[in-house]
N, CA, C and O atoms as a printed pandas DataFrame, in Angstrom:
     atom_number atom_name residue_name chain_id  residue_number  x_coord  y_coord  z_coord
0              1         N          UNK        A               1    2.560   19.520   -5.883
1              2        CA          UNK        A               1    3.477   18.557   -6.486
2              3         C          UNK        A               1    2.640   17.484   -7.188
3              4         O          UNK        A               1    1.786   16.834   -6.585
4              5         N          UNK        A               2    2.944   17.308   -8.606
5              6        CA          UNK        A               2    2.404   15.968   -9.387
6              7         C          UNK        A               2    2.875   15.050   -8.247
7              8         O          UNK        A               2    3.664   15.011   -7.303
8              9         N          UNK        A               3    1.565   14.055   -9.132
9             10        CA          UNK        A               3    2.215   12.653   -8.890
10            11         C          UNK        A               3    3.613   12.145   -9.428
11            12         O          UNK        A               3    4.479   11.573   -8.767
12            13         N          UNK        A               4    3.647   12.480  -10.790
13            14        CA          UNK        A               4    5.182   12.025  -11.018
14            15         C          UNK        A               4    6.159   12.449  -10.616
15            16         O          UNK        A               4    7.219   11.824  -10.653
16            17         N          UNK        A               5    5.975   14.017   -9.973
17            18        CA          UNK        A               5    6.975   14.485   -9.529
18            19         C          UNK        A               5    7.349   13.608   -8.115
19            20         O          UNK        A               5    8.214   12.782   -7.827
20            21         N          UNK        A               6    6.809   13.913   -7.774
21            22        CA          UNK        A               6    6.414   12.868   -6.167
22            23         C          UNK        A               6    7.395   11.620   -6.140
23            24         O          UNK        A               6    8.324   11.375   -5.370
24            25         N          UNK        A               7    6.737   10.675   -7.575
25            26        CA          UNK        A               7    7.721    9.917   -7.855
26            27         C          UNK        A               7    8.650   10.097   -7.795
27            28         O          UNK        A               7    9.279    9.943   -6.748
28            29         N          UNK        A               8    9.372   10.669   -9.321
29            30        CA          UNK        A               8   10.774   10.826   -9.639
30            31         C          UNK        A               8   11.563   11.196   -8.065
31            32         O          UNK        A               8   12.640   10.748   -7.672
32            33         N          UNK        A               9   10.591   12.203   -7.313
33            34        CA          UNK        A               9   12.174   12.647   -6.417
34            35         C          UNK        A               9   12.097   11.096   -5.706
35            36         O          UNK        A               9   13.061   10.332   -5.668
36            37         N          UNK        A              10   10.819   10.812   -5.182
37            38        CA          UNK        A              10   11.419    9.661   -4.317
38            39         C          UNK        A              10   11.808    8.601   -4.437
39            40         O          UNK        A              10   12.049    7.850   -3.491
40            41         N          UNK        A              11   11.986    8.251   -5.960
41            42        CA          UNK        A              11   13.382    6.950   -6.266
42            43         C          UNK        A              11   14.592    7.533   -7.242
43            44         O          UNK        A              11   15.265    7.192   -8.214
44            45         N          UNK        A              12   14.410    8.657   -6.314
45            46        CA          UNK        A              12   16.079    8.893   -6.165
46            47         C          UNK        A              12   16.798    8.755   -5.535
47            48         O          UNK        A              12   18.010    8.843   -5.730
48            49         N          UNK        A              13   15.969    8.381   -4.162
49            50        CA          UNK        A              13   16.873    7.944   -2.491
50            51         C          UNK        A              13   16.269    6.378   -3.029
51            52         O          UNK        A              13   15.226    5.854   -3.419
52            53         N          UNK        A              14   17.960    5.995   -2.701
53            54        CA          UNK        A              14   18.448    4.768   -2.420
54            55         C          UNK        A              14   17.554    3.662   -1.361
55            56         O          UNK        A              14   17.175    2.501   -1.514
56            57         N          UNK        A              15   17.419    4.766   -0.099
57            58        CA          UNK        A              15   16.941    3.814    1.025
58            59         C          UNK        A              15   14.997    3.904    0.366
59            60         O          UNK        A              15   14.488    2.883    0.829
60            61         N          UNK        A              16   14.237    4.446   -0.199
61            62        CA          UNK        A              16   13.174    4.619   -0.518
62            63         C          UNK        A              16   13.136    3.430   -1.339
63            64         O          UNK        A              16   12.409    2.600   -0.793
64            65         N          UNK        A              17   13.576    3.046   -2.328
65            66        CA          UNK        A              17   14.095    2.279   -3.608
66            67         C          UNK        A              17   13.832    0.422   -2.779
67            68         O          UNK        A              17   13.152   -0.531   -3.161
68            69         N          UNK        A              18   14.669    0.594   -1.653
69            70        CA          UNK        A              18   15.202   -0.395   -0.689
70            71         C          UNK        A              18   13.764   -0.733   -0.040
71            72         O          UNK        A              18   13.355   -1.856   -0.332
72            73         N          UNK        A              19   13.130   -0.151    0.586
73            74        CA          UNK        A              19   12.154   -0.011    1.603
74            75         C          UNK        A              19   10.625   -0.451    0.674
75            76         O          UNK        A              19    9.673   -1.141    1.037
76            77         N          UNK        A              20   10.934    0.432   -0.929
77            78        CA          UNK        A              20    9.289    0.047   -1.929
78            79         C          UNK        A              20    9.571   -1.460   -1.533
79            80         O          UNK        A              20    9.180   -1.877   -0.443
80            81         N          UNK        A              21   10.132   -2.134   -2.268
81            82        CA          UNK        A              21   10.220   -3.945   -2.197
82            83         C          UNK        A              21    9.266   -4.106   -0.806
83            84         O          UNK        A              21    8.121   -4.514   -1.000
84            85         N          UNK        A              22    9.627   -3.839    0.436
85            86        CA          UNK        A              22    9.209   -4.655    1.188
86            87         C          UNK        A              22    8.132   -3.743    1.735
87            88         O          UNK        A              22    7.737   -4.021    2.867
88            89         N          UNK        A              23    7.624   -2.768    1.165
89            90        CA          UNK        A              23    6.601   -2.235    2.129
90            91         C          UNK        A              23    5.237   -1.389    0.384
91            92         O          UNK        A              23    4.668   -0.323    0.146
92            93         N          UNK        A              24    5.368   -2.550   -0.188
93            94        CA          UNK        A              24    4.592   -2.050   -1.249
94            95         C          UNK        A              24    2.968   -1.509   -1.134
95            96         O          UNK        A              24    2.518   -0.541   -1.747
96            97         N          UNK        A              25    2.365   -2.204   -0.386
97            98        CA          UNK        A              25    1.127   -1.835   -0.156
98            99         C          UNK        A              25    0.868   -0.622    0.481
99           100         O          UNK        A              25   -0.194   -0.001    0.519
100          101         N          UNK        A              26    2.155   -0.296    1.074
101          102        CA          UNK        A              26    2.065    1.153    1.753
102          103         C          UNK        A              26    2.495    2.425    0.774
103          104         O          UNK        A              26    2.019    3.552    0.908
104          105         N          UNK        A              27    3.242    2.144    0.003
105          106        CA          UNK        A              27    3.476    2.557   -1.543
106          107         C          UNK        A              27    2.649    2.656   -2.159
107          108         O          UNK        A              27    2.316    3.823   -2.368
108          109         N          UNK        A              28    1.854    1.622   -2.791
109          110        CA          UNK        A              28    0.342    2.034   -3.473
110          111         C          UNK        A              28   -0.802    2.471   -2.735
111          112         O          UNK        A              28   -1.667    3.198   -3.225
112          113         N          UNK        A              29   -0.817    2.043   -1.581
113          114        CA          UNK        A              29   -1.790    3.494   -0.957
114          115         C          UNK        A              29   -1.660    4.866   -1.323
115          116         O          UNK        A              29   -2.524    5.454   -1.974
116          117         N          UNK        A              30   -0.519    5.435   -0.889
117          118        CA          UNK        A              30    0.099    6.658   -0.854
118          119         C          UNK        A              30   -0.189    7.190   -2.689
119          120         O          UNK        A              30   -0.797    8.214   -3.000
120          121         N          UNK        A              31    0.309    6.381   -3.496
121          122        CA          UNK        A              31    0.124    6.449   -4.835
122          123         C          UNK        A              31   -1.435    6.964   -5.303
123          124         O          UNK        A              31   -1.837    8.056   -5.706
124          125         N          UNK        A              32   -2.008    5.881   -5.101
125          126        CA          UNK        A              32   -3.321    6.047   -5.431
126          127         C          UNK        A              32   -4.226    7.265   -4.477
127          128         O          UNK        A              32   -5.221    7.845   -4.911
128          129         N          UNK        A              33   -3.620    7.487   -3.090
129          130        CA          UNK        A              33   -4.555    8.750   -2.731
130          131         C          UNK        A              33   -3.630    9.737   -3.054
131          132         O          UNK        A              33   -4.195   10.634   -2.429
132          133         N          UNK        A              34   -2.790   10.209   -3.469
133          134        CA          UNK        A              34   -2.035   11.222   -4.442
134          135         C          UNK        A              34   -2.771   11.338   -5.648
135          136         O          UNK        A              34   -3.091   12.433   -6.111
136          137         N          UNK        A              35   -3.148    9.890   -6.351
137          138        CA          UNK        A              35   -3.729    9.802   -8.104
138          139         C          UNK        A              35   -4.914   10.365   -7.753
139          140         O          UNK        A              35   -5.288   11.297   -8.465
140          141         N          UNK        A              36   -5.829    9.938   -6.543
141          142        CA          UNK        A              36   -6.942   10.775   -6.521
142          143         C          UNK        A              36   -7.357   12.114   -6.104
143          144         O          UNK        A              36   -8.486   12.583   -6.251
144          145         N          UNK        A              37   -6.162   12.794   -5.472
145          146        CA          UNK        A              37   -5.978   13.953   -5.287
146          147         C          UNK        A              37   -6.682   14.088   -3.890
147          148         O          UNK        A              37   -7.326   15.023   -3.414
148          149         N          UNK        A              38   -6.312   12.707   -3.324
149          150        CA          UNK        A              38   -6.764   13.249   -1.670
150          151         C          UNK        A              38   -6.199   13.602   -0.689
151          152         O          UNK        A              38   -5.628   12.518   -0.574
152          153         N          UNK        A              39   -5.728   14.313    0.383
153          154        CA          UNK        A              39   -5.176   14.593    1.340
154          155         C          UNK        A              39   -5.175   13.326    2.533
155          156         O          UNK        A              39   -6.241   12.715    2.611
156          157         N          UNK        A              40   -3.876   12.812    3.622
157          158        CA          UNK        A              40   -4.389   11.536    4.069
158          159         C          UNK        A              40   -5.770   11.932    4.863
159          160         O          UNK        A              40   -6.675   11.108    4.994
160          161         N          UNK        A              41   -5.868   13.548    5.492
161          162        CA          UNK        A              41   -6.904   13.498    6.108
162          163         C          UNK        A              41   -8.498   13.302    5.368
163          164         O          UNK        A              41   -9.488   13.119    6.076
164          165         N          UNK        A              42   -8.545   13.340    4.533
165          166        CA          UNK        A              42   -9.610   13.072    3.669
166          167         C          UNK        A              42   -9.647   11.422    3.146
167          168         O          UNK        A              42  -10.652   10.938    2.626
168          169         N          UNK        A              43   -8.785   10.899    3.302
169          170        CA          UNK        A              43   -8.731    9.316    3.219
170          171         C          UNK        A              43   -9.092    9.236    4.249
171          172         O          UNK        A              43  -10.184    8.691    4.407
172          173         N          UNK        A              44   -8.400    9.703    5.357
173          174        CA          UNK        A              44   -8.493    8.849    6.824
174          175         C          UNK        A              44  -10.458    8.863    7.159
175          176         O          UNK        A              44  -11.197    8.033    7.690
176          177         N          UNK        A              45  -10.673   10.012    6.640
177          178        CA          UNK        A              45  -12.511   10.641    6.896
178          179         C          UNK        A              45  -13.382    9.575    5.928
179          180         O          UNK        A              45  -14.413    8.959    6.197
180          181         N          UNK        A              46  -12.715    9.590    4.909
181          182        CA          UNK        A              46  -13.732    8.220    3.733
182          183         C          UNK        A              46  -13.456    6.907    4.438
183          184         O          UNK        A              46  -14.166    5.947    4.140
184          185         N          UNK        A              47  -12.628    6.785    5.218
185          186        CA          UNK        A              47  -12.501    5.008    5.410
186          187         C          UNK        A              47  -12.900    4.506    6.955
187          188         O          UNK        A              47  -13.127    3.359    7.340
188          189         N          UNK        A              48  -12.911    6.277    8.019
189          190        CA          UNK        A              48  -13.664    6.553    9.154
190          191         C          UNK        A              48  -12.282    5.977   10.283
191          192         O          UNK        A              48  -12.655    5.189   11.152
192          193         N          UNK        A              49  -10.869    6.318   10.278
193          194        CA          UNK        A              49  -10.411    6.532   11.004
194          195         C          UNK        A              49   -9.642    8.234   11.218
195          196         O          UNK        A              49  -10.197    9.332   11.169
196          197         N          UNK        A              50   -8.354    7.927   11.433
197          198        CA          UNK        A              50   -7.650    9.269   11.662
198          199         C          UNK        A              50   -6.235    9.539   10.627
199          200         O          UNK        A              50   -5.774    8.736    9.815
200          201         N          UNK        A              51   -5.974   10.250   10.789
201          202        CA          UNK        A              51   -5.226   10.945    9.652
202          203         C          UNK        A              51   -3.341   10.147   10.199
203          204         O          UNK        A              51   -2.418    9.771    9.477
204          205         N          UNK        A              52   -3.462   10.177   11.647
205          206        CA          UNK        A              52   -2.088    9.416   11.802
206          207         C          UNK        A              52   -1.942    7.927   11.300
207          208         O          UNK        A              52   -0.861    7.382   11.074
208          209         N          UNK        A              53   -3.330    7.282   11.142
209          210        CA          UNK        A              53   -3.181    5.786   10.997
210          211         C          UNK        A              53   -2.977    5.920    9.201
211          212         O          UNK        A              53   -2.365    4.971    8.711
212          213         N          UNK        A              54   -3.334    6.762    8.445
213          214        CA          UNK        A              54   -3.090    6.538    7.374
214          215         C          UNK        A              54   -1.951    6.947    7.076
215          216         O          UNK        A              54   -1.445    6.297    6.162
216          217         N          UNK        A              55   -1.193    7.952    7.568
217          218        CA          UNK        A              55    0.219    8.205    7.606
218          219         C          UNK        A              55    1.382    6.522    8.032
219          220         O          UNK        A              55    2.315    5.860    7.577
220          221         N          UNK        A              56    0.307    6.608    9.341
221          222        CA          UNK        A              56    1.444    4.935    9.585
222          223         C          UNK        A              56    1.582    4.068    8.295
223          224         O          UNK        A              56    2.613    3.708    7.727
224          225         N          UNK        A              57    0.282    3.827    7.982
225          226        CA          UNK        A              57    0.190    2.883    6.811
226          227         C          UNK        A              57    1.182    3.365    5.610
227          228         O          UNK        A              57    1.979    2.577    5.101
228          229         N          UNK        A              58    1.074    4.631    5.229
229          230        CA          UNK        A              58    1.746    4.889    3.988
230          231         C          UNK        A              58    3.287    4.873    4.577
231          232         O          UNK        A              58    4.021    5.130    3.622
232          233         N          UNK        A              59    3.978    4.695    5.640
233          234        CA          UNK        A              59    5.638    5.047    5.933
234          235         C          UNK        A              59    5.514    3.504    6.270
235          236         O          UNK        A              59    6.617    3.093    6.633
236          237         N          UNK        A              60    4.532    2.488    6.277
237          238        CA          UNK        A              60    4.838    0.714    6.116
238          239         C          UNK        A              60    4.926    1.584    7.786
239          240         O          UNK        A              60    4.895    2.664    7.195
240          241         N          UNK        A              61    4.973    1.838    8.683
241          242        CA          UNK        A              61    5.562    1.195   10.150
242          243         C          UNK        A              61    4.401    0.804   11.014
243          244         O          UNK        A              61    4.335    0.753   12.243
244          245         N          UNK        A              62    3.297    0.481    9.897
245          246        CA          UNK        A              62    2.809   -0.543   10.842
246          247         C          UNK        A              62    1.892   -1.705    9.713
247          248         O          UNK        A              62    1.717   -1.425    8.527
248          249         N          UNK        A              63    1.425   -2.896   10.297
249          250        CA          UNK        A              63    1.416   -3.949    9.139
250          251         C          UNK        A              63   -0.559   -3.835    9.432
251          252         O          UNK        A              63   -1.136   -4.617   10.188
252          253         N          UNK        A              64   -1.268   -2.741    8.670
253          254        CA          UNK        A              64   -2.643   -3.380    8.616
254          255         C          UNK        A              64   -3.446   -4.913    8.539
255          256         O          UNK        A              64   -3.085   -5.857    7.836
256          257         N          UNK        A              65   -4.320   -4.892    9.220
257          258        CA          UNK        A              65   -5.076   -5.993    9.132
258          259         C          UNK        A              65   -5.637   -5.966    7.750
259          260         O          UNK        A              65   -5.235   -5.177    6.895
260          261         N          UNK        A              66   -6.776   -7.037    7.513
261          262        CA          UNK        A              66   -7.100   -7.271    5.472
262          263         C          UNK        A              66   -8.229   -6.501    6.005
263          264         O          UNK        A              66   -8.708   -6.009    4.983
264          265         N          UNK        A              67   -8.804   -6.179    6.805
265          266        CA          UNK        A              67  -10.347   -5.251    7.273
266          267         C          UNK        A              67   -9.928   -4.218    7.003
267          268         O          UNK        A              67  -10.707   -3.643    6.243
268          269         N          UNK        A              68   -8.859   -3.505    7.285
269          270        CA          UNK        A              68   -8.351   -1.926    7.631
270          271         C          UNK        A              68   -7.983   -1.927    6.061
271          272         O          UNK        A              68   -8.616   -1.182    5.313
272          273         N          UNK        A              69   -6.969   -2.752    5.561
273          274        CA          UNK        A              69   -6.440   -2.396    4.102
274          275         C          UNK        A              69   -7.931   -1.956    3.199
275          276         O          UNK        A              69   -8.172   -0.858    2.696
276          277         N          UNK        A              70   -8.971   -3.425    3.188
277          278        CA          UNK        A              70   -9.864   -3.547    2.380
278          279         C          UNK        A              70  -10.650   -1.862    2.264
279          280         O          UNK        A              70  -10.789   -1.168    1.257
280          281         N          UNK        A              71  -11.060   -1.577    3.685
281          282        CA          UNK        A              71  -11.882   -0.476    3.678
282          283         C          UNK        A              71  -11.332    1.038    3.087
283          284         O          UNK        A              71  -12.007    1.946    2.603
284          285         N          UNK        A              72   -9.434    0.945    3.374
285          286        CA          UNK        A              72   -8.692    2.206    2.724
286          287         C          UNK        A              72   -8.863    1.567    1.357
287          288         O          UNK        A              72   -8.896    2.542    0.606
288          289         N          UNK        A              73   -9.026    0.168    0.405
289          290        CA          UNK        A              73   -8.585    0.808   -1.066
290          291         C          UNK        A              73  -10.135    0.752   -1.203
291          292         O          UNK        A              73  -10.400    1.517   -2.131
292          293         N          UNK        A              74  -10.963    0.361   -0.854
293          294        CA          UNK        A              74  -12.683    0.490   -0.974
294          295         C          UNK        A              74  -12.664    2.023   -1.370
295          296         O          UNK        A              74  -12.996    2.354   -2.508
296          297         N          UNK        A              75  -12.243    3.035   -0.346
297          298        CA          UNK        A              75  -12.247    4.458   -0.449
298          299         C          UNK        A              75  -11.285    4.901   -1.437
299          300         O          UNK        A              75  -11.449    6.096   -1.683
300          301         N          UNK        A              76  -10.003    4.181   -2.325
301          302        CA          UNK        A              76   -9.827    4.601   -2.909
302          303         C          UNK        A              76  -10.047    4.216   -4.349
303          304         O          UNK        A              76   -9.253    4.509   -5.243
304          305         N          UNK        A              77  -11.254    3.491   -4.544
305          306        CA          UNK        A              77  -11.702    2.596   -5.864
306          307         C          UNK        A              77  -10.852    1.906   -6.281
307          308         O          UNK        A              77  -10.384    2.141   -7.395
308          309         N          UNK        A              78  -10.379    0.810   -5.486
309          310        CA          UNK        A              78   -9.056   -0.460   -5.621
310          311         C          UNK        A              78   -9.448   -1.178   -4.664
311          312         O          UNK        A              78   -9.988   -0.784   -3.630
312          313         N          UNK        A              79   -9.169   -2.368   -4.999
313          314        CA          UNK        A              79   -9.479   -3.798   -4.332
314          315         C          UNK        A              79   -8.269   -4.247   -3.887
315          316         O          UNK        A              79   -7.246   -3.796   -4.401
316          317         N          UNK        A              80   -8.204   -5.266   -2.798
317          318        CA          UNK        A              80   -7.044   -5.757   -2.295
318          319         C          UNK        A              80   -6.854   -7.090   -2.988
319          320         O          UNK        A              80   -7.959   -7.628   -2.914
320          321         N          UNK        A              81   -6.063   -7.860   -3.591
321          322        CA          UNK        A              81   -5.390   -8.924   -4.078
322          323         C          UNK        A              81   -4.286   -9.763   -3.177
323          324         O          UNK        A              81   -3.190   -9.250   -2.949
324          325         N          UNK        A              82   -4.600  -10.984   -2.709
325          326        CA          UNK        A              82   -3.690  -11.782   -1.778
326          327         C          UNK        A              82   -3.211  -12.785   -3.081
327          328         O          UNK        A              82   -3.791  -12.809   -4.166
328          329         N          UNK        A              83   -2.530  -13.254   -2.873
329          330        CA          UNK        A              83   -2.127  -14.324   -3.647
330          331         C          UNK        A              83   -0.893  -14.776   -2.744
331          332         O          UNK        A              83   -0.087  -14.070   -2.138
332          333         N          UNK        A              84   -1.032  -16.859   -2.881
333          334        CA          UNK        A              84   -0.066  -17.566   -2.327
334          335         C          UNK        A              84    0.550  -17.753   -3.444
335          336         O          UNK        A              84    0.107  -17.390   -4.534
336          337         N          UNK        A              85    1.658  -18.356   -3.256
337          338        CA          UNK        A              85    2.670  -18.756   -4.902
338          339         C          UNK        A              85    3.402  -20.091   -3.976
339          340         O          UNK        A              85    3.976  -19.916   -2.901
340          341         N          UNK        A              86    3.288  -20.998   -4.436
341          342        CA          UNK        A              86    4.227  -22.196   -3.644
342          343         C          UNK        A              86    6.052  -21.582   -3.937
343          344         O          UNK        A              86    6.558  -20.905   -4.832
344          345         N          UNK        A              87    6.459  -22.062   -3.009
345          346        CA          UNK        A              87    8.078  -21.710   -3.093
346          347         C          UNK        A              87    9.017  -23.041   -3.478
347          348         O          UNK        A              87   10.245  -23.118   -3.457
348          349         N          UNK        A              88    8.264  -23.823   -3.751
349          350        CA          UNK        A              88    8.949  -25.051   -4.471
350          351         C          UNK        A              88    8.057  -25.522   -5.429
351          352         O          UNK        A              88    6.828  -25.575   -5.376
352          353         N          UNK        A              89    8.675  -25.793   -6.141
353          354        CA          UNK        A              89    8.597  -26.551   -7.678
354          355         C          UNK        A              89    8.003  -27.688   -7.553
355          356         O          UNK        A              89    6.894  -27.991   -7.994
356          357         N          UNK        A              90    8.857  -28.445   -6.846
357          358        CA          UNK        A              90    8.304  -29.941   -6.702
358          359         C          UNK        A              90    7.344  -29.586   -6.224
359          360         O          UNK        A              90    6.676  -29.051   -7.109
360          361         N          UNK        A              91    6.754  -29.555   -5.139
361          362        CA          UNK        A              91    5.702  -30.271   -4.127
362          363         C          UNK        A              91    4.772  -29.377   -4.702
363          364         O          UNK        A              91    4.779  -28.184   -5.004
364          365         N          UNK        A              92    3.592  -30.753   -4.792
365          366        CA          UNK        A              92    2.180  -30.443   -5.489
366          367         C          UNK        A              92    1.000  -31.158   -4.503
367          368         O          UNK        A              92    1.045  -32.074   -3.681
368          369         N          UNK        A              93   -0.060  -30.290   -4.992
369          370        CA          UNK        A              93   -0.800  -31.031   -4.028
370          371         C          UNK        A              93   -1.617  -32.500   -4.191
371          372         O          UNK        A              93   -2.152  -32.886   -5.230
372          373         N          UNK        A              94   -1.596  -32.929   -3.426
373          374        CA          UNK        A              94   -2.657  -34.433   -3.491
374          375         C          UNK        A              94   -1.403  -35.630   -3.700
375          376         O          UNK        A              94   -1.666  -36.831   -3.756
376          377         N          UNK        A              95   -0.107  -35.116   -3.796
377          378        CA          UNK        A              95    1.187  -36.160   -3.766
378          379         C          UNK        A              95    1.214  -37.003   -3.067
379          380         O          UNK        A              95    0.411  -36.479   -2.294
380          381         N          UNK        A              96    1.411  -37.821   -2.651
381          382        CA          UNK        A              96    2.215  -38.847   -1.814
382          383         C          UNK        A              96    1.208  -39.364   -0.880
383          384         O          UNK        A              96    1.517  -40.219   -0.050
């Protein structure tokens, strides 16, 4: 199965669609060791755990540490990106 195929079927379910939003990093894992044509057990062997923990990771049901993420996209030539975003407008820093 392509990658796009892969895609297309799986945002065709509703609850998949529902679940990308909040479990994205487990989404672009899965993506990118598909783009590289790896099996999870061959991820799980480049990043030196086991083939169930990379399964957990890609179904989101469990929340990696930034050590565990860093070393799976290390193995898959991708870097991890955090970013804060303030949730209000007003408040700035060095105010008041």
């Amino acid at each position: 199965m392509s990658l796009e195929e892969w895609e297309a079927e799986r945002l065709q379910d509703p609850e998949f669609v529902a679940a990308l939003a909040a479990r994205e990093p487990a989404y672009q894992v899965a993506r990118l060791r598909i783009l590289r044509g790896l099996t999870q057990k061959q991820l799980a062997e480049l990043v030196g755990t086991r083939q169930s923990s990379i399964a957990r990771l890609e179904r989101g049901t469990t929340l990696p540490n930034l050590s565990f993420l860093s070393k799976v996209a290390a193995a898959l030539g991708a870097r991890v990106e955090v970013h804060l975003s303030p949730t209000d407008d007003a408040f700035s820093l060095g105010s008041g």
